[in-house]
N, C-alpha and C positions, 0 to 999 in steps of 0.2 A: 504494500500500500504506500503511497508515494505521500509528502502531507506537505500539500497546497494551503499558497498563503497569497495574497493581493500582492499585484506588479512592483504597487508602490515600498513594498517591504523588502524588494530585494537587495541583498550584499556581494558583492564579489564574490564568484565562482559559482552561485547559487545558478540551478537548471532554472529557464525560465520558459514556458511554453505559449503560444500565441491561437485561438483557438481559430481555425478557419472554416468553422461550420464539417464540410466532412471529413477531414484530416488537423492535426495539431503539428506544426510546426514547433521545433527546438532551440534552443540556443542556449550559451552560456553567459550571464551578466558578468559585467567589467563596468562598473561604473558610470553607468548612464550609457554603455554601450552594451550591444551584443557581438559575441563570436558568434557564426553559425554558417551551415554549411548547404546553401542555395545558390542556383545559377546567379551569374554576374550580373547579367541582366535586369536583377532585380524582380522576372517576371516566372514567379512558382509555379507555373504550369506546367506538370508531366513530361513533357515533348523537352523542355529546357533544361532538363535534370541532367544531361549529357555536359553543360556546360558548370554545372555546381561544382564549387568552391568554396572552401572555409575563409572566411573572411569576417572581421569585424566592420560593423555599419551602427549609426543610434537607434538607440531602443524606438524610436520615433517611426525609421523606418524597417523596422523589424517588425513592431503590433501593425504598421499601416491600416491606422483603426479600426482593427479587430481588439476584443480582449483579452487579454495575457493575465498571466500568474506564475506563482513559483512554482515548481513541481520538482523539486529536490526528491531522490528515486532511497529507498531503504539500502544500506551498505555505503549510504555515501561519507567519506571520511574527513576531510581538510578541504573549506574553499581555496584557499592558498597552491594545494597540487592540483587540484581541476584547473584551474584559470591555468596554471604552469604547464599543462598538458596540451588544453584548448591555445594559450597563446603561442606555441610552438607548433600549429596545425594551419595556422593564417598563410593565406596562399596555396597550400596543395588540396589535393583531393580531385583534381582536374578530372573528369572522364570516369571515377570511381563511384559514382551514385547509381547505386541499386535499392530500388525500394525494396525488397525482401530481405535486402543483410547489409546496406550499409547506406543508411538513409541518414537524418537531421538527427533523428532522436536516437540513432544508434551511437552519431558521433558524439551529443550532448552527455549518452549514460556513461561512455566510455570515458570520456574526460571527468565524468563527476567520481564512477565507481569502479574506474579499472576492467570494467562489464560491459564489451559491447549487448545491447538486446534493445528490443524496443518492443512496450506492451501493446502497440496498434497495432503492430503486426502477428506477435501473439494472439491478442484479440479476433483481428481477421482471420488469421488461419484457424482458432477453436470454432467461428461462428461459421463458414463453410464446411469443416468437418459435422459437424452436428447437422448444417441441414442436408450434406451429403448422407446422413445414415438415417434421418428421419426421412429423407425420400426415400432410402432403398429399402427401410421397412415397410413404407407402404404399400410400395410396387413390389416386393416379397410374402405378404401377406401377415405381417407379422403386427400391423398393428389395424 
């Protein structure tokens, strides 16, 4: 369980998350900035994720008014080595955005907890397994 707190209470290092209706964008606070790892472009559309890079920009244009919070992940240990982690990742990642194992929120837990993972994608893959087996009960007779 992750424990969410308002944008406005974030500290250095702390995960900060931005909500975009069907997906939650990540990032790491740095003091009225974000590290975070989306296309240059500035434009988070699917298609541009080839061009995603870890880069710090301001919190400003990170929420691009949506709403954010903190979402600090359980096992997280020192703001101090996250931020040390995430600031030595600014610039690379060029061409390495996969959403299934190395998306915003995989870079953001990894820098917080040493743990790549990301619970959207957890998430997604439990909610398609389930309705892959409640259809094939149906269509199997089992339920």
């Amino acid at each position: 369980m992750s424990r969410k707190k308002p944008i406005s209470e974030a500290q250095s290092g702390d995960t900060v998350c931005v909500d975009r209706g069907l997906y939650q964008h990540y990032g790491m606070y740095d003091g009225g900035k974000v590290i975070d790892f989306s296309p240059v472009d500035g434009n988070n559309a699917l298609q541009n994720k080839q061009t995603a890079v870890v880069r710090q920009r301001s919190l400003r244009s990170f929420l691009n008014g949506d709403p954010g919070y903190v979402d600090n992940a359980p096992g997280f240990h020192s703001r101090k080595k996250a931020l040390k982690r995430a600031r030595a990742e600014i610039g690379k990642g060029q061409n390495s955005y996969d959403l299934l194992f190395n998306n915003c929120e995989h870079k953001a837990r990894e820098w917080q907890t040493g743990r790549k993972e990301s619970r959207q994608v957890d998430d997604a893959i439990e909610l398609v397994t389930r309705t892959f087996f409640s259809i094939f009960d149906i269509f199997s007779g089992r339920k």
